[in-house]
C-alpha positions as CSV (number, residue, x, y, z in Angstrom):
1,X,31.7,102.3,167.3
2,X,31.8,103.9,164.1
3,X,35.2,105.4,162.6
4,X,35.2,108.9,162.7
5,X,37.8,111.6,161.4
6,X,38.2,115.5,162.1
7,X,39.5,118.0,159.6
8,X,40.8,120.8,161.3
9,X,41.5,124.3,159.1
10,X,40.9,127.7,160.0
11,X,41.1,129.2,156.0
12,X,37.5,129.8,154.4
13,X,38.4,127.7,151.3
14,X,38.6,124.0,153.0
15,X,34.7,124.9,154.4
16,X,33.6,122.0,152.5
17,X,36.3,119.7,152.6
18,X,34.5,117.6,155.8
19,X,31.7,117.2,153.8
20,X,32.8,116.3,150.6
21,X,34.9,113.3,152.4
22,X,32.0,112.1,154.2
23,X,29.7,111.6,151.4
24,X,33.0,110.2,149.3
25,X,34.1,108.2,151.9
26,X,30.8,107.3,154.0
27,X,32.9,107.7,157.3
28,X,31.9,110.7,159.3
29,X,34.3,113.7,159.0
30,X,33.8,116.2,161.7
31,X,35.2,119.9,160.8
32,X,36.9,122.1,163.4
33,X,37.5,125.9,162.5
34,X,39.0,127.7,165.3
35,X,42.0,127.3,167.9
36,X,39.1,127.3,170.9
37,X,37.4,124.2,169.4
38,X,41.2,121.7,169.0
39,X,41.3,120.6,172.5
40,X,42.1,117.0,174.0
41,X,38.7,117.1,174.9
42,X,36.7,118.0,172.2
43,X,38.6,115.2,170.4
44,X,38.1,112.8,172.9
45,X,34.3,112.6,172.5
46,X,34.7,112.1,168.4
47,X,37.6,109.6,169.3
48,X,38.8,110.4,165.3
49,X,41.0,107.9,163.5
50,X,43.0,110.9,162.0
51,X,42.7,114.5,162.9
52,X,43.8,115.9,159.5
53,X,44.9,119.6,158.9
54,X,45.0,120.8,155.8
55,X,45.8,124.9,156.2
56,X,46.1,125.5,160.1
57,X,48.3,128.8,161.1
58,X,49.2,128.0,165.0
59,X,50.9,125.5,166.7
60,X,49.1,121.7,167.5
61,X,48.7,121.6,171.5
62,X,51.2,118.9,172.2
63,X,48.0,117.5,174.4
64,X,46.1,116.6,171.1
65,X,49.0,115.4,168.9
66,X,50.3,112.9,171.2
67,X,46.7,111.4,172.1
68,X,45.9,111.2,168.0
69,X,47.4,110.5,165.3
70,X,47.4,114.5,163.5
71,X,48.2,114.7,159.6
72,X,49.6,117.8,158.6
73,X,50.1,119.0,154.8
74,X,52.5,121.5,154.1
75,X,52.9,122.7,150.7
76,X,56.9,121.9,150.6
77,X,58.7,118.7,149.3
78,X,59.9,118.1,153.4
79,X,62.5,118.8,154.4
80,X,62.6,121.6,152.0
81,X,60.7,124.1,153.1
82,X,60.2,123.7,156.8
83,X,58.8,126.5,158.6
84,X,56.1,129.2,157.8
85,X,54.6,131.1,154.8
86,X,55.6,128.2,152.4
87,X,53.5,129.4,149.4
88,X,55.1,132.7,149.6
89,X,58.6,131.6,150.3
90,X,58.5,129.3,147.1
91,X,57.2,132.0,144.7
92,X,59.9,134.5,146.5
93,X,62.4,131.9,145.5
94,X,61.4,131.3,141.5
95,X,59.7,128.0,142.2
96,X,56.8,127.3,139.7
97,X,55.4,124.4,141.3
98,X,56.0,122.4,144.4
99,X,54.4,119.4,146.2
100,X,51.9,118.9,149.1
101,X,53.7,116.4,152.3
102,X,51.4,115.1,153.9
103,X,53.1,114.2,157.4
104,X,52.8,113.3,160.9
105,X,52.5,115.9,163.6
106,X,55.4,115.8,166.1
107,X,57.5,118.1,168.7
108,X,59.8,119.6,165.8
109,X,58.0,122.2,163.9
110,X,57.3,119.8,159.8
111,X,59.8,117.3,161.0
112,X,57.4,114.3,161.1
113,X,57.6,111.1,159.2
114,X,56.1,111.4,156.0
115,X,52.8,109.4,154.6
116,X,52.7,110.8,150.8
117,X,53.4,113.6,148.4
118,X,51.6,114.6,145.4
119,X,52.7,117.6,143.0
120,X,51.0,121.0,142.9
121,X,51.3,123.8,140.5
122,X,52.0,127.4,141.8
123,X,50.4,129.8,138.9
124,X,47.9,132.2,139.7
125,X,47.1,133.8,142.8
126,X,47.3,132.5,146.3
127,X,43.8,132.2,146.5
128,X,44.0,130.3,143.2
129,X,46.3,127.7,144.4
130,X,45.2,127.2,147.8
131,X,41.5,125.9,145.9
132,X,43.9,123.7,143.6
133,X,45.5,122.5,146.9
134,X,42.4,121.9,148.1
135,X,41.2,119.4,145.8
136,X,44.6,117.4,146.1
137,X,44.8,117.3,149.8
138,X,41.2,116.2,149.4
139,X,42.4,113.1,147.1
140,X,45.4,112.6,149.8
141,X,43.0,112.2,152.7
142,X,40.9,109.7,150.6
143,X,44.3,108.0,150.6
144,X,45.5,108.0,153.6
145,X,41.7,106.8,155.6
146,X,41.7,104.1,153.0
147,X,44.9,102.5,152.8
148,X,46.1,103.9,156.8
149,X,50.2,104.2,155.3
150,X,53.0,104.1,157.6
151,X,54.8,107.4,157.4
152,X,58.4,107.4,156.5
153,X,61.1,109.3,158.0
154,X,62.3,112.7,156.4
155,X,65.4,112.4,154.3
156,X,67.8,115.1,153.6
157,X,69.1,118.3,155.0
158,X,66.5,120.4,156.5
159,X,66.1,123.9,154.8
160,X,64.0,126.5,157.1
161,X,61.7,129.5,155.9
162,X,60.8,132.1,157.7
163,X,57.6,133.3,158.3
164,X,56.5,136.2,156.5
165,X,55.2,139.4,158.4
166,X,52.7,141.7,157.0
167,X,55.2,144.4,156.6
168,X,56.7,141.8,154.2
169,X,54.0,142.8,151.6
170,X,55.8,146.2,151.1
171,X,56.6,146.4,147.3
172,X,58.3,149.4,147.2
173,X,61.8,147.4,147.7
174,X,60.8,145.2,144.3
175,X,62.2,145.8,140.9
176,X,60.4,145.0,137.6
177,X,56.8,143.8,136.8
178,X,57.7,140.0,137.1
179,X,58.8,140.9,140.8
180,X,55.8,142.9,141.4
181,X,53.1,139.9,140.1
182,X,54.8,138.1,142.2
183,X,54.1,140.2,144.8
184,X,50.8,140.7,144.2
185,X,50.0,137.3,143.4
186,X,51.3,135.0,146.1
187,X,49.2,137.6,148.9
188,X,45.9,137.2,147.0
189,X,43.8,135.0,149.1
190,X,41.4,135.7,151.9
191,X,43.1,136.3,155.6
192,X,46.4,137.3,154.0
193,X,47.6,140.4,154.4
194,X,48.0,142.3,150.7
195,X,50.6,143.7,149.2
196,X,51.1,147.2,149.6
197,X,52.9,150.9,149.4
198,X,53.0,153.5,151.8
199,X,52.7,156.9,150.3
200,X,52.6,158.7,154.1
201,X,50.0,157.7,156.0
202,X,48.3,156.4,152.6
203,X,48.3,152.9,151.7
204,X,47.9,151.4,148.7
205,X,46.9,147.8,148.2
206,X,46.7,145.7,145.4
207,X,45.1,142.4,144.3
208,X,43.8,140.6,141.2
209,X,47.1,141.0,139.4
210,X,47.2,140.1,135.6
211,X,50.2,140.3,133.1
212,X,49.3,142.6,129.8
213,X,51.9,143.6,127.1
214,X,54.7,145.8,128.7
215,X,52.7,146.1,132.0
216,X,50.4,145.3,134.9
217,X,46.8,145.5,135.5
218,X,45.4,145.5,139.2
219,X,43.2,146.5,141.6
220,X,43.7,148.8,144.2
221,X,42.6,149.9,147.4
222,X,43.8,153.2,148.8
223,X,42.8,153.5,152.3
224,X,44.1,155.9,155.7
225,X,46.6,153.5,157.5
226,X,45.6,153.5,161.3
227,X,48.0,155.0,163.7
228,X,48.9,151.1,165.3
229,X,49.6,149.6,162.2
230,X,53.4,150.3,160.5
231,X,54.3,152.2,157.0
C-alpha cells in the first residue's frame, strides 16, 4: 500500500502546499480544508502516515489525533507562546521574529513533544508572513516524512496567550504610528478580522499599512456597522 499523508488547513494561502509536496516528495498528499471533512473516517480510508496542520483555527477531534499521528506548527518557540492568535500576540509584545514548532497533537492545548523548529521573520503584514511561513513549514514537512524524528518533550515554563477577539482590532486605545502599523499590520491577511475605529455606527478599516516620513499611509474601508456586530 502506498504511503500517503493529509495536510489539513483551512487558510487560502497553504491551497497549494498538498501539491507542491507531492510532486517534491512523490508520496501522495491529500489536502483537507474544512472542519466537516477531519473525521476518523475520512482519515481512515487515506490511512496517512502524518496528518499535518499547518494553520488550523479549531480544536483536533480527539477521535483523529489519537488514531494518527497529527503534526501541528504553531508559530511560537513552545512553550512560549501556547495558546491562540500567536502572530498577533508576538507583534503585540515587540517580537521581530520568532520560530515555527512543529509538534505533536495531544490532549493539552501546544503541549505536545516537539519534532523541529526553524526561525521565521515577522516584518510585513500578516498576510506577508503567513506566505513566508508557508514556504518553511513546507521545507519542515519535507523533513519530517523523510527522516520520521522522534518528537521531544517541551522544556521550560509554559507562557499562555490569549486568543484575540475581533473587538481586539479597535485602534482607538493605541498611541503613536509604530503602535498603529502594528496594528494594522499583524490583521492584514485574508479571514482576519481588520483593524478598525468606530466613529458611531461608522467603521473604519484599514489595511495595506506602509511607514512614510513622519506618518502612515493606508487603505481604508468606511462601511455602516450592522446592528449584531459591536462598536
Amino acid at each position: 500500500m502506498p504511503v500517503r499523508y493529509v495536510v489539513a488547513s483551512d487558510r487560502p494561502w497553504n491551497c497549494g502546499l498538498a501539491d507542491r509536496l507531492t510532486a517534491r516528495c512523490s508520496r501522495e498528499f491529500v489536502a483537507i480544508g474544512s472542519e466537516v471533512e477531519l473525521t476518523k473516517e475520512a482519515l481512515d480510508e487515506i490511512n496517512p502516515r502524518y496528518v499535518f496542520f499547518p494553520h488550523w483555527s479549531r480544536r483536533i477531534p480527539k477521535a483523529v489525533w489519537d488514531a494518527y499521528e497529527c503534526v501541528v506548527f504553531h508559530m511560537t518557540d513552545l512553550p512560549y507562546g501556547r495558546g491562540g492568535s500567536p502572530l498577533q500576540n508576538l507583534i503585540t509584545r515587540g517580537h521581530e521574529g520568532t520560530v515555527i514548532s512543529a509538534l505533536r497533537c495531544t490532549e493539552g492545548l501546544d503541549a505536545g513533544p516537539i519534532y523541529l523548529k526553524r526561525p521565521l521573520s515577522l516584518v510585513g503584514s500578516a498576510e506577508e508572513i503567513f506566505l513566508r511561513a508557508d514556504r518553511i513549514i513546507e521545507e519542515m514537512i519535507v523533513d519530517i516524512q523523510r527522516d520520521e524524528p522522534s518528537p521531544s518533550e517541551q522544556v521550560g515554563e509554559p507562557e499562555v496567550f490569549r486568543r484575540r477577539r475581533p473587538e481586539d482590532g479597535d485602534l482607538s486605545a493605541l498611541e503613536g504610528l509604530d503602535s498603529w502599523y502594528d496594528g494594522i499590520r499583524m490583521l492584514d491577511a485574508a479571514g482576519y478580522p481588520p483593524a478598525h475605529i468606530n466613529v458611531g455606527r461608522i467603521r473604519l478599516e484599514f489595511s495595506n499599512v506602509a511607514r512614510r516620513v513622519g506618518h502612515l499611509e493606508a487603505l481604508v474601508r468606511i462601511r455602516i456597522v450592522n446592528k449584531e456586530e459591536p462598536v
